[in-house]
C-alpha positions in Angstrom: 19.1 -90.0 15.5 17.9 -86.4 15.9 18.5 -86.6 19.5 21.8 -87.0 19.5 22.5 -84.1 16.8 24.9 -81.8 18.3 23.5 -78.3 19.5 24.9 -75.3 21.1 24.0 -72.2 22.8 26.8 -69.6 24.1 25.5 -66.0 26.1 27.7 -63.7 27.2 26.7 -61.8 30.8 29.3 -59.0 30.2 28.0 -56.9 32.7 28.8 -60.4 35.1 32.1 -61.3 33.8 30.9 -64.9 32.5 30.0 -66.7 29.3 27.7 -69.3 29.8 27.0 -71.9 27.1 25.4 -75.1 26.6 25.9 -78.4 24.5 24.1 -81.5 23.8 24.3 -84.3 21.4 27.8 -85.7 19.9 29.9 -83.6 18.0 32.0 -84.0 15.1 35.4 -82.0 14.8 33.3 -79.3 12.5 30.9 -78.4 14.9 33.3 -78.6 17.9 35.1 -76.5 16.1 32.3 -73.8 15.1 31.5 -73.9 19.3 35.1 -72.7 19.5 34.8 -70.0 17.3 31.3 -68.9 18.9 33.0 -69.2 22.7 35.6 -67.4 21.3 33.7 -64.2 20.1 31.2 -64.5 23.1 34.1 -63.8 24.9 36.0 -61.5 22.9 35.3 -58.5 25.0 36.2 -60.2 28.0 39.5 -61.2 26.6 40.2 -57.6 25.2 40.1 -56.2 28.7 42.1 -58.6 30.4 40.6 -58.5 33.7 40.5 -62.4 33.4 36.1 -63.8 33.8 34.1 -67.0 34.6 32.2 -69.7 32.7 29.3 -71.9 33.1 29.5 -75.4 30.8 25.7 -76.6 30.8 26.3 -80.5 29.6 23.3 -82.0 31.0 22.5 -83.4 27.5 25.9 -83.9 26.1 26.9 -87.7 26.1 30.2 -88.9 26.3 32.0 -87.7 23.2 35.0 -89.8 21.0 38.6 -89.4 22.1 39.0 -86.8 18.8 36.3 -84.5 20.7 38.1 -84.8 23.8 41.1 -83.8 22.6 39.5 -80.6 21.0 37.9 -80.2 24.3 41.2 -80.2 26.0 42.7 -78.0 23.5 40.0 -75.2 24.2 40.4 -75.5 28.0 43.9 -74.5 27.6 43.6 -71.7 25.2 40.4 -70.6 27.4 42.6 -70.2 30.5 45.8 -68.5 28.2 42.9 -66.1 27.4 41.6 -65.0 30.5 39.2 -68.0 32.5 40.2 -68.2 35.7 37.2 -70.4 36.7 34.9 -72.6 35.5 31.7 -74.7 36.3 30.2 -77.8 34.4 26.8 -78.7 35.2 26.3 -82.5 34.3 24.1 -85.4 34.3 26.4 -88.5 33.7 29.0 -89.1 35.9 31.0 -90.5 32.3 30.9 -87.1 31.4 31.9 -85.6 34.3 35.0 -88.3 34.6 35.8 -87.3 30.8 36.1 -83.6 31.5 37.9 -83.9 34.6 40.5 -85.8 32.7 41.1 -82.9 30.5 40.4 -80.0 32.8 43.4 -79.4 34.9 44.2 -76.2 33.9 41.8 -73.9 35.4 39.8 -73.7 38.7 37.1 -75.9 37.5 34.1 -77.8 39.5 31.0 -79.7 38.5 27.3 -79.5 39.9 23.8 -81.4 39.2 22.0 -77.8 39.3 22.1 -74.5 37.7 21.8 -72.9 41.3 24.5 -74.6 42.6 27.0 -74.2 39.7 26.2 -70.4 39.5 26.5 -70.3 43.4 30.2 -71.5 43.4 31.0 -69.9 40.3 30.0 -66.6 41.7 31.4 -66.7 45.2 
């Protein structure tokens, strides 16, 4: 069971105008919600300036999630783009995940790679 316990990362590149975070295992609503809150300030100074920046969605290890974590999902996609994302990449490994978050990623200027160079190569261009 340990490998599917939900883990996050979240960096903030100010200097680069992107956040870049990571998931993997499955989430309940408490964590998904603690990942918010971490995105959030991650990003705060990003949001403060409103000058709008990019971010990077590692999911590589993050299986398809339950309908209730999709719906959070969702909901942060739209309050990231309210609060400044203009453009987003999702690296991915499962093309179930990648159907999943194209369902609820219509909001922003959003595309999915296999690799870390490719994803930061659109995202930066």
């Amino acid at each position: 069971m340990e490998l599917l316990a939900p883990k996050y990362s979240v960096e903030p590149h100010i200097d680069k105008r992107e956040v870049h975070w990571r998931v993997e295992g499955l989430f309940d609503v408490a964590k998904s919600l603690e990942l918010q809150k971490a995105l959030f300030k991650a990003a705060q100074p990003l949001i403060e300036d409103g000058k709008g920046f990019r971010v990077m969605a590692d999911m590589r290890d993050f299986p398809v999630q339950t309908r209730a974590i999709a719906e959070i999902i969702e909901q942060t996609q739209i309050g990231s783009a309210k609060l400044g994302v203009h453009k987003m990449v999702v690296i991915y490994s499962s093309v179930l995940v990648k159907q999943q978050w194209r369902r609820v990623s219509e909001v922003m200027d959003i595309e999915f790679f296999e690799t870390e160079q490719d994803a930061l190569q659109w995202l930066r261009t």
